[in-house]
LUMMARLUM-740942 format. One line per field, with one value per residue (C-alpha): x, y, z; residue number from 1. Coordinates in Angstrom, 2 decimals. Layout:
REM residues N
X = X;...
Y = Y;...
Z = Z;...
num = NUM;...
END
This chain:
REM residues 521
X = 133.21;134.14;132.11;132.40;135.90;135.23;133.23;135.51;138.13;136.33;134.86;138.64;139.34;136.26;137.51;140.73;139.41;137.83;140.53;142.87;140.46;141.07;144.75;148.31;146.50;149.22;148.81;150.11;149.63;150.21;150.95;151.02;151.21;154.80;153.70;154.55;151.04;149.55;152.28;151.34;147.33;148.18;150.10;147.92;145.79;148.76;150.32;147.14;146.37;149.97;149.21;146.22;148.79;148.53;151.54;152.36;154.23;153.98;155.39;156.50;158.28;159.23;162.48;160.86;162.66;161.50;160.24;159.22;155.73;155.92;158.38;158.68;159.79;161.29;160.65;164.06;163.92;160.52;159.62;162.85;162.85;158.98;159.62;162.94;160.49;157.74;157.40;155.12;156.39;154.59;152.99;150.25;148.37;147.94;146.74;144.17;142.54;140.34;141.31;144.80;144.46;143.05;145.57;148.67;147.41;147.43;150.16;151.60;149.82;151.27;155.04;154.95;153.41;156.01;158.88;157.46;157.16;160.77;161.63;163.40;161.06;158.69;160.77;161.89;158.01;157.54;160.36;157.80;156.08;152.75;151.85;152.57;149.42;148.60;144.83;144.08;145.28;145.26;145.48;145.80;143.72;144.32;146.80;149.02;146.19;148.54;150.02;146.34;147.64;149.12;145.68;145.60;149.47;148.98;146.00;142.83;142.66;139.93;140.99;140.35;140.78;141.72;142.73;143.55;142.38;138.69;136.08;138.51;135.76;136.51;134.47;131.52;133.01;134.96;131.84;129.30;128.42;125.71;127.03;125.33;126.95;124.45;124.71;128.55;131.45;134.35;137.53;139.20;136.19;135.75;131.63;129.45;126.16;124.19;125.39;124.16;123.09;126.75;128.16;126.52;127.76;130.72;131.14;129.51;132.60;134.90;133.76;133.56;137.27;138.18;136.01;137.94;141.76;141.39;139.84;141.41;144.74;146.10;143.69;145.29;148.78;147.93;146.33;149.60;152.08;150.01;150.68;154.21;154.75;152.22;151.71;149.49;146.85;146.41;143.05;142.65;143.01;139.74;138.00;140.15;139.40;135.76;135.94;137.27;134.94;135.67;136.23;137.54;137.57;138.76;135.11;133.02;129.97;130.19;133.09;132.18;129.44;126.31;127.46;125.10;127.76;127.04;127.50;130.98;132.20;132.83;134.07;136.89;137.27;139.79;141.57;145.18;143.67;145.11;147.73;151.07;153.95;156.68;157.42;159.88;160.05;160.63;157.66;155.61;157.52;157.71;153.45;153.46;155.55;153.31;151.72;147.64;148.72;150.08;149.68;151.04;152.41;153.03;152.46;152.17;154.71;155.28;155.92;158.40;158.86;162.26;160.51;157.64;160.57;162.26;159.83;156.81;159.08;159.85;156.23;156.12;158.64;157.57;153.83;154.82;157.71;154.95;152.66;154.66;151.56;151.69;153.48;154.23;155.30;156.36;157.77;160.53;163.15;166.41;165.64;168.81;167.47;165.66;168.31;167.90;164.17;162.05;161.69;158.27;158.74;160.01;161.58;161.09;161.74;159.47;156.74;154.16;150.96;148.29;149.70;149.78;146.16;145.13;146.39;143.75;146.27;146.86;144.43;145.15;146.47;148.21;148.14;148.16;144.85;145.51;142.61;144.52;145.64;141.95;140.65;143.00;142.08;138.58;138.95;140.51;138.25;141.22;139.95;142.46;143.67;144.34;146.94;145.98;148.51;147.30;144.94;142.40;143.37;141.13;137.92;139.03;139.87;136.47;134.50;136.03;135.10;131.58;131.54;132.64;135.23;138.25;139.81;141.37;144.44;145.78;149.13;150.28;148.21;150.04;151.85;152.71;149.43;147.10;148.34;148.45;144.84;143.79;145.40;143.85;140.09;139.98;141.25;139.16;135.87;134.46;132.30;135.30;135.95;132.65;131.40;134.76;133.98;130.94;132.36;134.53;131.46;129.48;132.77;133.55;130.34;130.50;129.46;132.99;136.64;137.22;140.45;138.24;135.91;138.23;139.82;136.65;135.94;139.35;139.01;135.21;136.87;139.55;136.79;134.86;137.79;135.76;132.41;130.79;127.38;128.48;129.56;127.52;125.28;126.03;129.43;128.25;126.16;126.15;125.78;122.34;121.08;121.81;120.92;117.80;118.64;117.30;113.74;113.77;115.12;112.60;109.43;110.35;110.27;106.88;105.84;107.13;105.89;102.65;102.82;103.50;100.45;98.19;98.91;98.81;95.14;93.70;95.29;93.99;90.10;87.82;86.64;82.38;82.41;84.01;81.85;78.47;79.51;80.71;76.82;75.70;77.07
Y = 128.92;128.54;126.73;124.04;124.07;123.32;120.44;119.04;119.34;117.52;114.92;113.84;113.73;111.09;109.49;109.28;108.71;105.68;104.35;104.40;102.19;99.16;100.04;99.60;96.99;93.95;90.68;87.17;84.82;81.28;78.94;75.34;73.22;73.68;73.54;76.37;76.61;77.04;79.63;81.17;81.64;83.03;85.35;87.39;87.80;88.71;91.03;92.40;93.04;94.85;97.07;97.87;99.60;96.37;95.08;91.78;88.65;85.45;81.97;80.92;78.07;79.91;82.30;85.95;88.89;90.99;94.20;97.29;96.03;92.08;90.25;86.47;84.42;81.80;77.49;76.42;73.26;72.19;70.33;67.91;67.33;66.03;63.88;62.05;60.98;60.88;55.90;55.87;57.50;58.30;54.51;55.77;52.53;52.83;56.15;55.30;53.56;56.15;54.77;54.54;58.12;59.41;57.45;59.16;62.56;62.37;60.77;63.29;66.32;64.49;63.79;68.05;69.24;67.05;68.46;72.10;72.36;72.11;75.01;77.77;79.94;79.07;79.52;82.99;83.60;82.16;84.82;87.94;88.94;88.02;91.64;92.18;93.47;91.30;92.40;89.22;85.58;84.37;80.49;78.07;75.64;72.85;71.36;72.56;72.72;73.10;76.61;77.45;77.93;81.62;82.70;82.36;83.15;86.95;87.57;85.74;88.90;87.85;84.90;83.55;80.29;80.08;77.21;76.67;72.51;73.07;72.47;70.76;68.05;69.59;72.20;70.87;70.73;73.73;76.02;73.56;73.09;70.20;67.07;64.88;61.96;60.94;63.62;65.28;63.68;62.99;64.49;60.94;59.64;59.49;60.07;62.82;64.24;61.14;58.36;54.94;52.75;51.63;54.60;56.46;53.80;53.86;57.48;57.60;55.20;57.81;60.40;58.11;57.06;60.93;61.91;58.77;59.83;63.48;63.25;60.23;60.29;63.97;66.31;64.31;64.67;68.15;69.27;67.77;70.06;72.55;72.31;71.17;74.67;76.60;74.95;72.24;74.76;75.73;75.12;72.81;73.32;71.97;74.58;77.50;76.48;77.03;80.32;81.45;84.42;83.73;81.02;81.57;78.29;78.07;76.60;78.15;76.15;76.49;73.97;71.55;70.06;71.17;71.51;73.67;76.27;78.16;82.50;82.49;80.21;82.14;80.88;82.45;80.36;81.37;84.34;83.45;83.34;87.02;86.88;88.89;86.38;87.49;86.48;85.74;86.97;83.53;82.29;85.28;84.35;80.77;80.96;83.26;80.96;77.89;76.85;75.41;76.97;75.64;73.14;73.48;70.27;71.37;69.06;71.67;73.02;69.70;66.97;67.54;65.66;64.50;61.96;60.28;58.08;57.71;55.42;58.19;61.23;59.41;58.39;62.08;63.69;61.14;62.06;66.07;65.32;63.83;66.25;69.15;71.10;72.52;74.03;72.72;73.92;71.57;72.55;70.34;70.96;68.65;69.47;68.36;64.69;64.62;65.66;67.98;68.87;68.98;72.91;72.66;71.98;74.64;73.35;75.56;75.11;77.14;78.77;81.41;79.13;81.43;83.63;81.09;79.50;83.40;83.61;82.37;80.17;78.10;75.03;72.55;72.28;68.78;68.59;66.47;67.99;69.75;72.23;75.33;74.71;73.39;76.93;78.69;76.58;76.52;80.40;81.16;78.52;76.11;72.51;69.90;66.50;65.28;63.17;62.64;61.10;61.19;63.18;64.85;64.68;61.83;63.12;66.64;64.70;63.06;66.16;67.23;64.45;65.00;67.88;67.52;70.04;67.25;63.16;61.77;59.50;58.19;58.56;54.86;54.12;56.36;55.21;56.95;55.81;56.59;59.98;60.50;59.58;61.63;64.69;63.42;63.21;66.52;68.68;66.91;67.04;70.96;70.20;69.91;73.66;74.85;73.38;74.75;78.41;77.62;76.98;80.47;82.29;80.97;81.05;84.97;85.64;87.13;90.71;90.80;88.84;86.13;88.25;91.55;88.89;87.76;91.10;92.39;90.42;90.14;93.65;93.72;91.28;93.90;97.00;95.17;93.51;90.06;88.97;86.66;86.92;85.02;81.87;78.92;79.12;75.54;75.88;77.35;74.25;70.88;67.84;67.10;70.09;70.77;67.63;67.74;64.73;66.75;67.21;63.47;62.49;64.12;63.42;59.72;60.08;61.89;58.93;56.35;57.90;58.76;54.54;53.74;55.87;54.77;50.48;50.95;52.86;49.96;47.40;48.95;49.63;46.78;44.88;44.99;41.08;42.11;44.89;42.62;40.45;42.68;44.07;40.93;39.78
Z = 18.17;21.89;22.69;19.72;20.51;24.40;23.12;21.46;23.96;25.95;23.72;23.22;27.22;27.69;24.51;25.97;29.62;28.18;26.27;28.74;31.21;28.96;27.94;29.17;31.45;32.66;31.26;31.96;28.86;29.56;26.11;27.39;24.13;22.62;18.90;16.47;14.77;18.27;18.84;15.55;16.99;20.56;18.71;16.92;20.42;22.16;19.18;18.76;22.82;22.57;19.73;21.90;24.80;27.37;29.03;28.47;30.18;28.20;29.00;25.42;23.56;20.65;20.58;20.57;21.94;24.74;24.17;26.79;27.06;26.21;27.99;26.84;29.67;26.75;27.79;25.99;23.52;25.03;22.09;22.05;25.40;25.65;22.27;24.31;26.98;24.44;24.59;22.19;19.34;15.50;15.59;12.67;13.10;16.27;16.24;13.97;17.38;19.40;22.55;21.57;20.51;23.84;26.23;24.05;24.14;27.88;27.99;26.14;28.44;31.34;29.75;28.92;32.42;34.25;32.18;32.47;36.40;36.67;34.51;34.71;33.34;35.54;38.20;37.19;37.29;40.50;41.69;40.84;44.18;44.85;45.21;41.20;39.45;36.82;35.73;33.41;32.79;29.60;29.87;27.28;28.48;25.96;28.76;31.23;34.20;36.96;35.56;36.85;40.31;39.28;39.43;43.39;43.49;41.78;43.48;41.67;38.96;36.29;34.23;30.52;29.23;25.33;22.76;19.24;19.95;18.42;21.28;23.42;25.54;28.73;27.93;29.19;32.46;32.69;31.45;32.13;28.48;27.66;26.50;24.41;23.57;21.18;18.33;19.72;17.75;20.03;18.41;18.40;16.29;12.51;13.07;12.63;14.01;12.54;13.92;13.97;17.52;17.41;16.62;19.58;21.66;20.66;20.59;24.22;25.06;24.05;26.19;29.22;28.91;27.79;31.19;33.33;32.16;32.49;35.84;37.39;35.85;34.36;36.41;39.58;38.84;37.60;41.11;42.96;40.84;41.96;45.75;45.13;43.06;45.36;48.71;50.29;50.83;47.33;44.98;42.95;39.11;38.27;40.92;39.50;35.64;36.98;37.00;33.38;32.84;28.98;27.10;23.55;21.14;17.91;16.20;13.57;13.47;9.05;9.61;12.92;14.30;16.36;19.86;22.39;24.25;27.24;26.90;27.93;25.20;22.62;19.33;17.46;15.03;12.05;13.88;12.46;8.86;7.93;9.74;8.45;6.81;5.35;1.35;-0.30;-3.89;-4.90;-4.26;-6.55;-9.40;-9.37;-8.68;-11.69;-14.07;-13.20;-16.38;-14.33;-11.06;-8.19;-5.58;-1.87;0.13;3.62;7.06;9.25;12.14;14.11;11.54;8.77;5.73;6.73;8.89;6.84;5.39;2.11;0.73;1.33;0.10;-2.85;-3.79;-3.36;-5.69;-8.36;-8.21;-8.92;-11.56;-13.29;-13.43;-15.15;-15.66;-12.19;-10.00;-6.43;-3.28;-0.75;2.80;3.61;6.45;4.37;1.01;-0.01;0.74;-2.43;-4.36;-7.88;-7.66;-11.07;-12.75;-11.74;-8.07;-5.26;-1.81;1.10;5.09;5.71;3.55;3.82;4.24;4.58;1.72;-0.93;0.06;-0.36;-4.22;-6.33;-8.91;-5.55;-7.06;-4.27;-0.94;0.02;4.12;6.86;8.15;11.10;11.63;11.75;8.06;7.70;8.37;6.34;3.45;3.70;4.30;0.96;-0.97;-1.48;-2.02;-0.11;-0.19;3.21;4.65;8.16;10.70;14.25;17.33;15.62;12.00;10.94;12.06;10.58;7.45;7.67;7.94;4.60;3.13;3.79;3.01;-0.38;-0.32;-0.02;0.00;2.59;2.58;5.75;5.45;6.22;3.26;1.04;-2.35;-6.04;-7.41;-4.59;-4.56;-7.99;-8.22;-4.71;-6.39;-9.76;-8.07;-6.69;-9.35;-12.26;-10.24;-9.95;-7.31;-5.05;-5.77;-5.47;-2.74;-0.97;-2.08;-0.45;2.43;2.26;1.76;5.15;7.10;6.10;6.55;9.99;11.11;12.25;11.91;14.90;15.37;16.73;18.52;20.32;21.40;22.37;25.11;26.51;26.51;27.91;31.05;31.91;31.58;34.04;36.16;35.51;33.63;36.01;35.10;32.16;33.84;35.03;38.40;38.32;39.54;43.28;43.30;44.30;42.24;44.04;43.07;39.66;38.50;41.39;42.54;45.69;44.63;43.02;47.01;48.58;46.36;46.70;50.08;50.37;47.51;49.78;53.38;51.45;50.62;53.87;55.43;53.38;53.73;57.51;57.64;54.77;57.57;60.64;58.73;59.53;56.83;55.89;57.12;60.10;60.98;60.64;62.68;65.44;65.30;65.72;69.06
num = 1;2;3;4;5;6;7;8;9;10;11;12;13;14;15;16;17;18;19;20;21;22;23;24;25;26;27;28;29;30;31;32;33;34;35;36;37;38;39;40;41;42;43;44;45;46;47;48;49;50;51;52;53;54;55;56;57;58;59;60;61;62;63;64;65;66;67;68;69;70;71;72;73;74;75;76;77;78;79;80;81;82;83;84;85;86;87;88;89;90;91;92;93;94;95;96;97;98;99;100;101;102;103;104;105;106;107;108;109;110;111;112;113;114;115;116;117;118;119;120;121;122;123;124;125;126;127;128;129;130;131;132;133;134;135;136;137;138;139;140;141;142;143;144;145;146;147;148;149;150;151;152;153;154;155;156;157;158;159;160;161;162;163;164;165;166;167;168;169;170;171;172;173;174;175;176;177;178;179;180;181;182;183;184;185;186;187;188;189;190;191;192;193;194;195;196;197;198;199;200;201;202;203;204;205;206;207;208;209;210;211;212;213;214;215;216;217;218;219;220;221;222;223;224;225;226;227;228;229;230;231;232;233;234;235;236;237;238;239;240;241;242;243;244;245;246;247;248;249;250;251;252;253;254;255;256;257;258;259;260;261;262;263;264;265;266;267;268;269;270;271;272;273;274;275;276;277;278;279;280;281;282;283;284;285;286;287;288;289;290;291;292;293;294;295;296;297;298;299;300;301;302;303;304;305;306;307;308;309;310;311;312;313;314;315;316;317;318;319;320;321;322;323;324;325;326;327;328;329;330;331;332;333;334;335;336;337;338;339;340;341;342;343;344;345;346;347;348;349;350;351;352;353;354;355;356;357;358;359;360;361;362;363;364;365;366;367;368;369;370;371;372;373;374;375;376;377;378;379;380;381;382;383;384;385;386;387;388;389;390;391;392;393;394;395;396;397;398;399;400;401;402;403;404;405;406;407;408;409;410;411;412;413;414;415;416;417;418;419;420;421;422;423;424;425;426;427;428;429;430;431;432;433;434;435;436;437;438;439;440;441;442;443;444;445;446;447;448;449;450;451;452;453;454;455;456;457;458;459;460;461;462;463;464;465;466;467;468;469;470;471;472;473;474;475;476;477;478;479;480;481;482;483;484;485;486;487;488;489;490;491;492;493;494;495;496;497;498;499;500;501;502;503;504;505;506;507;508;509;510;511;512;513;514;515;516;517;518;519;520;521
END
C-alpha cells in the first residue's frame, strides 16, 4: 500500500513538474488590425493561453480590463482615428477593382501603422526594461510589421506570427511557402483553382503588384518606424518576420483553395466558432415564436447598417415585412432609424452571432461575407446569402457560390426585388441546405477543434523555448542558392569554357588537304 501510495505521489510531482514547464510563462500579444471580429479571434487564444496559467500583456483596441495575469495595454479610439485619415472612403465600385482593392488595403496598413507608432500605449510598452522576460511573441501579422522590432527590444524570445486574414499572401515569403500563381487565387480576385489563360494572367498580375506594394512601399515605411522606435541599428521587419517558429492561419482547406504550406504554417481555421456569447432571453423567445424559423441580417463588427444609406435599409425592412412567415434578426446600431419594426422582425446592436447560426430554426444567414461569419455559418450548416462590400468579400462570396451552399449580391447592386428573390432562391432550393451540411460535416471533421490546435503549438514553442527545425533552410540562404542560380552559373560556365576549348583545338587541327600537301613538299 506504500508503495502504491509513493507512486502516486510521485506520479502527481512529474505531472505537476511538467505542467508547470509550459505554465505561468509571460506573454506579449500584439493585435495590429483594430477590428472587433479580429479582436473576437485573438481572444479565445489569449483567454484560453490564460486559463492555461500564462501571463499575459496584450496591445488591444478593444476596452478590456486588466486582470493579475493579463494586462491590456488599451490603443484608445483606434478605429475613428484611422477612418478620419482614411481618403478613400466605402467607394463599393471601386472596390470591386483588384488593383483598387490592393492599393487601399495598404493604404489602409500604412494610414493605421503611422497612427499607431505614436501611441501611448506603445510608448508605455516601450517604458518596460529590456531585461523583462517575455518567453513568446504573439504577433498579428496581418499588418503592423514594425511592432516586430519588440522581438530584438525584449531579447529575441521565440516568436509566432498569427492572423484571422485567411492565408494572408505574404506567407510565401515570411515561411517560404510555394507560390503558384497559376492555380493560387489572390484574395482580391473573384477566380478559383481553374482558371482560364487570362485568368492566370491576370491573377499572376495581382500577386506581382501585391509583391511590389508590400515590399517597395509598406514593408519600407514599416522598416523605418522600426529604427525611429528602436534605433538605426535595429533589424529589419522583414528579417525578424523570418523567423516566426509558428505560423497559425485561419484556413481549413474544406472551405479555400489548394495552397501547398510549409510545417510551420499551421491552419486554425474556425477557432472562434464556439466561442462563449452572452444571450439575451429575448432572442430564445422571439426564435421560438417564429412561425418557418428565422433568418439573421448582420454585417459584421466594422460596417453597421446605419451607413449603407436609407435607400438600402429601406429595401431592407420592406423585403422582411413582407415575408411574415419568418422571423428576422437584424443587427443594427440606430434602430430607431427605421422606425416601428414589423412583429416579425427583432432589432439588436449587437447580437449573439455564433449562437443563433448554432440553433437549428436559424434557416438563413444574410451577411456581408466576411470569412469569420463565413466559418461560423458553414460550421453550423447555415446556408447564406451574401452581400459583399469590399477586401476579400467578393472572392469569399464567390467561393460560396461555387460551392452551392450560397448567392451573392454585391451590395451596390442591391434593391427590394433582388433581395427578395436572393432570399427567395436559397430557401426554396434544398440543395442550398444540403450541400451546406455538407460542408459542416468535412469542416468538423477534425481529430481535434482549431481552438486546441492552436494552443498546442503555442504551447509546444514555449516547452521548447523555440521550434526552429520547423522553419525554412531557405531563410540562411541566399537567393543564388536556393533558386541554384549557382549551379546554373557555374555549369554555363563549364558549357561555355568547355565551347571555347573545343573551337580553338578544331582551329588549330590541320585539315586532311592540308596534311597531303605538307607530305608532299
Amino acid at each position: 500500500m506504500r508503495h502504491r501510495l509513493t507512486a502516486v505521489i510521485t506520479a502527481l510531482v512529474t505531472l505537476s513538474a511538467s505542467l508547470q514547464s509550459v505554465s505561468a510563462e509571460n506573454i506579449l500579444f500584439l493585435q495590429t488590425l483594430a477590428s472587433r471580429s479580429h479582436h473576437i479571434w485573438n481572444k479565445q487564444i489569449f483567454d484560453r493561453l490564460y486559463d492555461n496559467g500564462h501571463n499575459l500583456t496584450i496591445l488591444s483596441f478593444e476596452q478590456e480590463t486588466s486582470v493579475p495575469g493579463k494586462t491590456f495595454l488599451v490603443v484608445e479610439d483606434f478605429m475613428k482615428r484611422v477612418m478620419a485619415e482614411y481618403e478613400n472612403g466605402w467607394d463599393n465600385t471601386d472596390l470591386r477593382s483588384p488593383f483598387k482593392n490592393i492599393m487601399m488595403m495598404y493604404e489602409y496598413y500604412g494610414i493605421s501603422s503611422r497612427i499607431l507608432e505614436k501611441d501611448e500605449a506603445i510608448q508605455q510598452l516601450l517604458a518596460y526594461p529590456r531585461t523583462f522576460k517575455f518567453d513568446l511573441i504573439i504577433h498579428d501579422f496581418t499588418m503592423g510589421q514594425f511592432l516586430l522590432g519588440f522581438v530584438e527590444y525584449f531579447g529575441n524570445p521565440p516568436l509566432i506570427s498569427v492572423s484571422a486574414f485567411n492565408i494572408p499572401p505574404h506567407v510565401t515569403s515570411m515561411a517560404d511557402a510555394p507560390l503558384r500563381t497559376t492555380y493560387m487565387p489572390h484574395y482580391a480576385s473573384c477566380f478559383d483553382s481553374k482558371m482560364s489563360f487570362v485568368e492566370r494572367i491576370k491573377n499572376s498580375l495581382y500577386w506581382m503588384v501585391d509583391i511590389f506594394v508590400r515590399n517597395r512601399v509598406y514593408m519600407f515605411n514599416e522598416d523605418r518606424r522600426v529604427k525611429r522606435l528602436f534605433g538605426k541599428e535595429a533589424t529589419s521587419a522583414k528579417v525578424i518576420e523570418r523567423r516566426s517558429d509558428v505560423v497559425l492561419v485561419n484556413a481549413d482547406f474544406s472551405m479555400d483553395y489548394y495552397q501547398a504550406l510549409p510545417p510551420n504554417v499551421i491552419t486554425v481555421g474556425g477557432l472562434h466558432v464556439s466561442r462563449k456569447e452572452n444571450v439575451p432571453p429575448i432572442i430564445n423567445q422571439f426564435i421560438a415564436r417564429a412561425n418557418k424559423g428565422v433568418i439573421l441580417l448582420s454585417f459584421g463588427t466594422n460596417i453597421g447598417s446605419d451607413m449603407l444609406g436609407e435607400t438600402i435599409n429601406q429595401a431592407i425592412l420592406n423585403v422582411f415585412r413582407n415575408m411574415p412567415n419568418y422571423g428576422f434578426i437584424w443587427k443594427h446600431d440606430q434602430p430607431e432609424k427605421l422606425g416601428i419594426p414589423p412583429p416579425n422582425l427583432l432589432i439588436l446592436k449587437w447580437v449573439p452571432q455564433a449562437f443563433i447560426l448554432s440553433n437549428k430554426r436559424t434557416k438563413l444567414f444574410i451577411s456581408h461575407g466576411g470569412l469569420l461569419s463565413l466559418q461560423e455559418a458553414t460550421w453550423h450548416g447555415v446556408p447564406v446569402v451574401a452581400l459583399p462590400m469590399f477586401v476579400d468579400q467578393f472572392s469569399n462570396a464567390e467561393k460560396l457560390v461555387r460551392a452551392g451552399v450560397g448567392t451573392a449580391l454585391p451590395l451596390v447592386e442591391l434593391d427590394e426585388t433582388k433581395l427578395s428573390n436572393a432570399i427567395a432562391k436559397v430557401l426554396d432550393e434544398p440543395s442550398f441546405y444540403t450541400k451546406m451540411k455538407e460542408g459542416s460535416y468535412h469542416f468538423k471533421g477534425q481529430p481535434q477543434h482549431p481552438l486546441d490546435r492552436a494552443i498546442f503549438w503555442i504551447e509546444k514553442v514555449i516547452e521548447n523555448k523555440g521550434l526552429s527545425y520547423l522553419r525554412s533552410p531557405a531563410h540562411d540562404m541566399s537567393v543564388l542558392a536556393v533558386y541554384g542560380l549557382d549551379i546554373i552559373g557555374v555549369l554555363l560556365l563549364v558549357i561555355i569554357t568547355y565551347y571555347i576549348l573545343i573551337r580553338r583545338h578544331f582551329r588549330k587541327r590541320p585539315t586532311p588537304t592540308n596534311e597531303k600537301k605538307s607530305k608532299k613538299e
